[in-house]
C-alpha positions as CSV (number, residue, x, y, z in Angstrom):
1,X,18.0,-36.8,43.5
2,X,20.9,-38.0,41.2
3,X,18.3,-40.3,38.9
4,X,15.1,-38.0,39.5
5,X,13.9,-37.5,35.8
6,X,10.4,-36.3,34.0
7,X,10.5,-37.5,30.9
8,X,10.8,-41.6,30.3
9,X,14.4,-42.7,29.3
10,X,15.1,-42.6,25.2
11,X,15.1,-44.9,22.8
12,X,19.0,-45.2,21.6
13,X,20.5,-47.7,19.1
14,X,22.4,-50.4,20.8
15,X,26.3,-49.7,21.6
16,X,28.9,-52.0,22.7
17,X,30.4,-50.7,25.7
18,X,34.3,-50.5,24.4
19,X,33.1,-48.6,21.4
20,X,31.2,-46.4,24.0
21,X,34.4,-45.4,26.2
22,X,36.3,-45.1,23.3
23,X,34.4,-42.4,21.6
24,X,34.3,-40.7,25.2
25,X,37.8,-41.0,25.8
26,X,38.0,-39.1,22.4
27,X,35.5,-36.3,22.7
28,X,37.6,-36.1,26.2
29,X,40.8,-35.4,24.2
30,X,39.6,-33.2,21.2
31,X,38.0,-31.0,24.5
32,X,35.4,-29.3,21.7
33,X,33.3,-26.8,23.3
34,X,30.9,-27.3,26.6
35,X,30.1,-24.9,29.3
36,X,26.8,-25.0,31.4
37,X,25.2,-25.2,34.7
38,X,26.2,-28.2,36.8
39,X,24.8,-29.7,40.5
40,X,26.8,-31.4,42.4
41,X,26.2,-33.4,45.7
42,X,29.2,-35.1,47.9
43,X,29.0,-37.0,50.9
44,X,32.4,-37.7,52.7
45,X,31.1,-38.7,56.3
46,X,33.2,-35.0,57.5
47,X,32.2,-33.3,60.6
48,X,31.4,-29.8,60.3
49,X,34.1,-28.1,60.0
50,X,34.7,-24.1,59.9
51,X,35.1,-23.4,56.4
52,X,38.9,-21.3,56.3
53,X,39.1,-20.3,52.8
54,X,41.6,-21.6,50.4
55,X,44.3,-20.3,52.0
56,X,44.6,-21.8,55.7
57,X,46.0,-25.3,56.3
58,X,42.8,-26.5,56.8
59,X,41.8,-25.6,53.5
60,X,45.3,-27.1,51.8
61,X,45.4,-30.6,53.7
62,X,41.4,-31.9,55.3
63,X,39.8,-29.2,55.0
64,X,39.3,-29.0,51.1
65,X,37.4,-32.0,51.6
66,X,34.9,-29.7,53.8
67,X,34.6,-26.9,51.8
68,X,33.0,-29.8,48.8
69,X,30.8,-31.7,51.5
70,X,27.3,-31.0,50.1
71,X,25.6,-29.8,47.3
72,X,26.8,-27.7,44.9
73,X,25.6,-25.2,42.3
74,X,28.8,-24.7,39.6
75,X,29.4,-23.1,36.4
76,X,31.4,-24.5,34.2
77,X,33.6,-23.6,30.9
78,X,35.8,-26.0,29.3
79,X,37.6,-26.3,25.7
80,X,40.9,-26.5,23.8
81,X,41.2,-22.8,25.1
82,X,41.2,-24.2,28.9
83,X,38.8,-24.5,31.6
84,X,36.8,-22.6,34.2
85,X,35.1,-23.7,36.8
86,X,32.9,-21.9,39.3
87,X,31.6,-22.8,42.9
88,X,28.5,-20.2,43.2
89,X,28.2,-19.9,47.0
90,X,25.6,-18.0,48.6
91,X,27.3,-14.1,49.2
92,X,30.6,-15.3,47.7
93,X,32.7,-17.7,45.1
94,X,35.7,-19.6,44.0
95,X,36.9,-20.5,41.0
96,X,39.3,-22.3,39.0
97,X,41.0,-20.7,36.0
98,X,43.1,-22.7,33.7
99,X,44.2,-20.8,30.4
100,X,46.7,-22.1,27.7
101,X,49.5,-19.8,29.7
102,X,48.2,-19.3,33.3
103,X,46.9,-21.7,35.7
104,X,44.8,-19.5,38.9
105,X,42.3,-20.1,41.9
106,X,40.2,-17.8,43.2
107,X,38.8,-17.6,46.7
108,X,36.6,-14.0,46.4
109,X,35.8,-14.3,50.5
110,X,38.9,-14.3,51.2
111,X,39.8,-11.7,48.4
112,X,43.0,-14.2,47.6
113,X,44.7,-15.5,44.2
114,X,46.4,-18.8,44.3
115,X,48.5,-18.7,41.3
116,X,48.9,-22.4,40.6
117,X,51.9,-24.8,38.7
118,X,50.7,-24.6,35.1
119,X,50.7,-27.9,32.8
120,X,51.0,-29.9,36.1
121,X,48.7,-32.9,36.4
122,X,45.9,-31.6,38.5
123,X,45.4,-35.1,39.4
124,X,48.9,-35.8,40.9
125,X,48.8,-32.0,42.4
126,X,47.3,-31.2,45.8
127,X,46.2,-27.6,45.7
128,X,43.7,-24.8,46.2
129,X,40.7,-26.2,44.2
130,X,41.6,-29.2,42.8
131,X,38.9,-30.8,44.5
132,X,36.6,-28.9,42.4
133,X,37.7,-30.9,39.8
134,X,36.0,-33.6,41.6
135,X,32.3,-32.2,41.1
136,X,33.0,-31.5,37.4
137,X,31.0,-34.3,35.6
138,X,33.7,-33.9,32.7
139,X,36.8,-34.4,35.0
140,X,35.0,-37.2,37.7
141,X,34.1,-39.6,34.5
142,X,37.5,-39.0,32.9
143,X,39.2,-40.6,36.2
144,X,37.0,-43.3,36.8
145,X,37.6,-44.3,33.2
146,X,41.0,-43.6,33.3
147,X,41.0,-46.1,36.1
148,X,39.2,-48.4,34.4
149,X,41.3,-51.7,33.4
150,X,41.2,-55.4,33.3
151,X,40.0,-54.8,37.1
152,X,37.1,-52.9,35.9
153,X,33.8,-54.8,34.7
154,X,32.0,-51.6,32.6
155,X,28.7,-52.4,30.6
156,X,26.5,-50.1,29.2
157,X,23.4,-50.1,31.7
158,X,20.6,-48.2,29.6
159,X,19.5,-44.8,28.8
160,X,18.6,-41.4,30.2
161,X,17.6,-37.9,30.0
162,X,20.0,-35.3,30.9
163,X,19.9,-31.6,30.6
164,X,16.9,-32.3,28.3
165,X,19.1,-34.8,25.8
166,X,19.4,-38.2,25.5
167,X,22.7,-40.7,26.8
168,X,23.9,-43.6,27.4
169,X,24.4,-44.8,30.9
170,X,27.6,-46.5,31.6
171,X,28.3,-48.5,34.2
172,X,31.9,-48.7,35.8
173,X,32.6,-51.8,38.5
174,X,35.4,-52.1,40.2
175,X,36.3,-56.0,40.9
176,X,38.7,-54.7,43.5
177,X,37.5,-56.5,46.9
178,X,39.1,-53.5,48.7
179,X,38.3,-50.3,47.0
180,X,35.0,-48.6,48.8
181,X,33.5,-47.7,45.4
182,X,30.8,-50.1,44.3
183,X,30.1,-48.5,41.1
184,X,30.3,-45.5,39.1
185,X,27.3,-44.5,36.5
186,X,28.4,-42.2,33.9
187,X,25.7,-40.2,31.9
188,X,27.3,-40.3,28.3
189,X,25.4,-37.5,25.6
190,X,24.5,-40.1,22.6
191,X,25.3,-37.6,19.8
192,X,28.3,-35.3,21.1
193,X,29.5,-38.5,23.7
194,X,30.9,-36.2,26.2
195,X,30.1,-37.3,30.1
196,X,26.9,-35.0,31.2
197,X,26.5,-36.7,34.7
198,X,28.7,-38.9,36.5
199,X,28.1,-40.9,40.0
200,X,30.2,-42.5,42.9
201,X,28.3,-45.4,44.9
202,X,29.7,-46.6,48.0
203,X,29.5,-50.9,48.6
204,X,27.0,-51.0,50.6
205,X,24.4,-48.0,49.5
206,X,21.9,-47.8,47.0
207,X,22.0,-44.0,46.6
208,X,25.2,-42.5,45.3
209,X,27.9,-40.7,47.8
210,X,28.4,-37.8,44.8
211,X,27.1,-37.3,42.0
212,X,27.4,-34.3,39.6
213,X,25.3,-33.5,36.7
214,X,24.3,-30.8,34.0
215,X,21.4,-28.9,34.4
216,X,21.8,-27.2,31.2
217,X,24.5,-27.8,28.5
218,X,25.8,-26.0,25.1
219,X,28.2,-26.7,23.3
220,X,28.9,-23.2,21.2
221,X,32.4,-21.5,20.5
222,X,33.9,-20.3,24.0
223,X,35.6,-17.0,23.9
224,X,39.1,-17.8,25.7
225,X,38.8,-14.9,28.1
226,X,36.5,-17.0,29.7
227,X,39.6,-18.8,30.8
228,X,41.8,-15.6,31.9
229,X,42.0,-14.3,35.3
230,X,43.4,-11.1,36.7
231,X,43.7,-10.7,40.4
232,X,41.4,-7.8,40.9
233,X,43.4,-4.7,43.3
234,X,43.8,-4.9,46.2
235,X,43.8,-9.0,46.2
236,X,46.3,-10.7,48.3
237,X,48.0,-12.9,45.8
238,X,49.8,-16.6,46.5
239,X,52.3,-18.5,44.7
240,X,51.3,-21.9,45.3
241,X,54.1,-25.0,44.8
242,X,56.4,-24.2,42.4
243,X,54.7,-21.2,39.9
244,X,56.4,-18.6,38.7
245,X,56.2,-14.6,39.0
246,X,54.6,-13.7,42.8
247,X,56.6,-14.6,46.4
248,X,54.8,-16.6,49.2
249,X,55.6,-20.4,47.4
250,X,54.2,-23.1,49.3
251,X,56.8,-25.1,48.8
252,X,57.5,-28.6,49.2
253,X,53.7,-29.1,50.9
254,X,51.8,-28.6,47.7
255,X,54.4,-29.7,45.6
256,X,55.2,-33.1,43.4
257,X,58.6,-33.9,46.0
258,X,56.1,-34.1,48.8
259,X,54.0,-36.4,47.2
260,X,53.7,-40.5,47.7
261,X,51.6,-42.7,45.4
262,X,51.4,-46.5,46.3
263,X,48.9,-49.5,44.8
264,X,47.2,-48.8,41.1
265,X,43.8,-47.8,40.1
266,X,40.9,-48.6,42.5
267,X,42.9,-49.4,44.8
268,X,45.1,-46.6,44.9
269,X,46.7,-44.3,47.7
270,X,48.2,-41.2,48.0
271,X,50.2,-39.5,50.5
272,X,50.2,-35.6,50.5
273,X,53.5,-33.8,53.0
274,X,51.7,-31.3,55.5
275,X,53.1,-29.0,58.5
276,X,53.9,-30.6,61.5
277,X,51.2,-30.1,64.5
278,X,52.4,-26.9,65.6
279,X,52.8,-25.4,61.9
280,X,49.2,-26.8,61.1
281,X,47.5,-25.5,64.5
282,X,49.2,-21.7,63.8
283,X,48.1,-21.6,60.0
284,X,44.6,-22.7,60.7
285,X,43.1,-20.4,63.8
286,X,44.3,-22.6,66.3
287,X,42.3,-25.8,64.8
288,X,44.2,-28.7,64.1
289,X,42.7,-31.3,61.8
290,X,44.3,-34.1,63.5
291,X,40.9,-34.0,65.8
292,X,39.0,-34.7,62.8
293,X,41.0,-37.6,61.3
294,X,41.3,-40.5,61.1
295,X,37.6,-40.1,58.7
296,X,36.5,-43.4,57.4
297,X,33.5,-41.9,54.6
298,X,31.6,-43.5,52.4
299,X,33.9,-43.8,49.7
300,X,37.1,-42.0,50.8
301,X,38.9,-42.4,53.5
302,X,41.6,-39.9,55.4
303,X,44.5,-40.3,58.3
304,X,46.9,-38.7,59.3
305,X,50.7,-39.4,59.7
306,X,52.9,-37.7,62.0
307,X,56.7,-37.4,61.9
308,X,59.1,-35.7,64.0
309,X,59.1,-32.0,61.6
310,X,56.2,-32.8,59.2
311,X,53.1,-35.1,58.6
312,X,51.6,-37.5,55.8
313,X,47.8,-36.2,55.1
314,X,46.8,-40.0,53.2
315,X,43.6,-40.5,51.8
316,X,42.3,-43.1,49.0
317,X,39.2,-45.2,48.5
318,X,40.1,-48.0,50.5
319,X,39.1,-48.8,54.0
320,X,41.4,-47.5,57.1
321,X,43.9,-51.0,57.4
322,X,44.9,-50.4,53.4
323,X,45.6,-46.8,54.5
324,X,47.9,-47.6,57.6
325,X,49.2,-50.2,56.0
326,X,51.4,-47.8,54.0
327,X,52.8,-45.5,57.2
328,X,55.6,-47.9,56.9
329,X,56.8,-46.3,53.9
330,X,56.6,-42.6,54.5
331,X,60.1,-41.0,55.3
């Protein structure tokens, strides 16, 4: 359970809430030293879907939604050196590598590399993993604070234990009568102020739709070859949107021309460009996402918009009507 705790909450000097995201925001920018073990639950309202790999269209449009339905058990790495994050399946794993040079993800089922566009965004960048970024606790509190604005009520809402040390539990509120997001709870360590659990509740529900939280943190040096990856031999290795040094591009599907960004923080949209029907159904076993879409979850919903040689995969946290209310726009 996302609040399930032994030891009674701590007793923390008082904080006002603005000097409280402040020093996150901070700590967020100096990226000093964390790494640990990290749960993760998410609950998107998917169907089960077969789970493709990183590679198949299913994975690069809907389907990287199904591969982080669930709960989670993650490694993660992350300083001035980069980040690192790992998805610890049961007889496999994936990982994200992002270095000061190199940007890769790793799928070891499928024995693939994805070599991604390094210094990109992540957040404006569709690709193989960046949804992992979404059970980070680091990486989920950064956006919803990011997001944060005259729109957003945020109060600090008590205390907690996590990871066996004491924080500050901030609230986020969107006032946004649209967005799906009630609130977002960010677990904020009192003394180092960097986010060690983070949580997404839907309007509506009383128990969060993800959450994502240390089990066990450190903060000690990080050697950077944490953050360095090496396609191991005999890997089958992608260029993904854009990257430089390996064939097999993905071209304008995972890159920034075949993205679309309409409305501003909670209530935000974004269109992602996708292979036509018959391109989609080929790349993904003969499975074409389209029979899982339109998905209205809990706090994200997902459509799909066709066109005569591609399609718009849009998704946001907004209800169905704010979604097709954009189909106009898409060329």
């Amino acid at each position: 359970m996302f609040r399930a705790q032994a030891s009674p909450a701590p007793d923390l000097p008082p904080i006002a809430p603005d000097r409280l995201v402040a020093s996150v925001l901070q700590s967020l920018v100096d990226r000093s030293p964390v790494s640990g073990k990290v749960d993760a639950f998410l609950d998107l309202g998917l169907p089960s879907l077969p789970d493709a790999g990183f590679g198949s269209e299913i994975s690069s449009a809907a389907g990287f939604l199904a591969q982080i339905s669930g709960t989670h058990h993650l490694r993660v790495w992350r300083s001035a050196d980069g980040s690192r994050i790992t998805d610890i399946l049961p007889r496999s794993e994936r990982a994200v590598f992002v270095s000061r040079t190199e940007a890769w993800a790793w799928d070891f089922g499928a024995f693939t590399a994805y070599r991604l566009p390094h210094g990109m965004p992540m957040q404006h960048f569709v690709a193989p993993g960046e949804a992992a970024g979404m059970l980070d606790p680091l990486e989920l509190a950064r956006h919803a604070l990011q997001a944060a604005s005259p729109s957003t009520s945020i109060t600090v809402a008590g205390t907690a234990r996590v990871a066996g040390r004491p924080a500050y539990v901030l609230a986020v509120d969107p006032r946004s009568k649209t967005s799906l997001v009630r609130r977002v709870e960010i677990d904020i360590d009192a003394e180092r102020r960097l986010p060690l659990r983070a949580a997404v509740f839907a309007r509506g529900r009383t128990t969060a739709s993800l959450w994502t939280a240390f089990t066990s943190v450190s903060f000690a040096s990080i050697d950077p070859d944490v953050y360095r990856f090496t396609p191991p031999p005999g890997a089958k290795v992608v260029t993904v949107g854009g990257a430089r040094g390996e064939a097999g591009s993905a071209g304008e599907y995972g890159a920034p021309d075949g993205l679309r960004l309409f409305g501003t923080g909670w209530d935000s949209v974004v269109a992602v460009r996708v292979p036509k029907g018959e391109e989609r159904t080929a790349g993904a076993g003969g499975l074409d996402i389209a029979r899982f879409l339109p998905l209205s979850g809990p706090v994200l919903s997902v459509r799909l918009v066709e066109r005569a040689d591609h399609a718009w995969l849009v998704y946001g946290l907004v209800p169905q009507p704010v979604l097709a209310a954009v189909e106009p726009k898409l060329p």
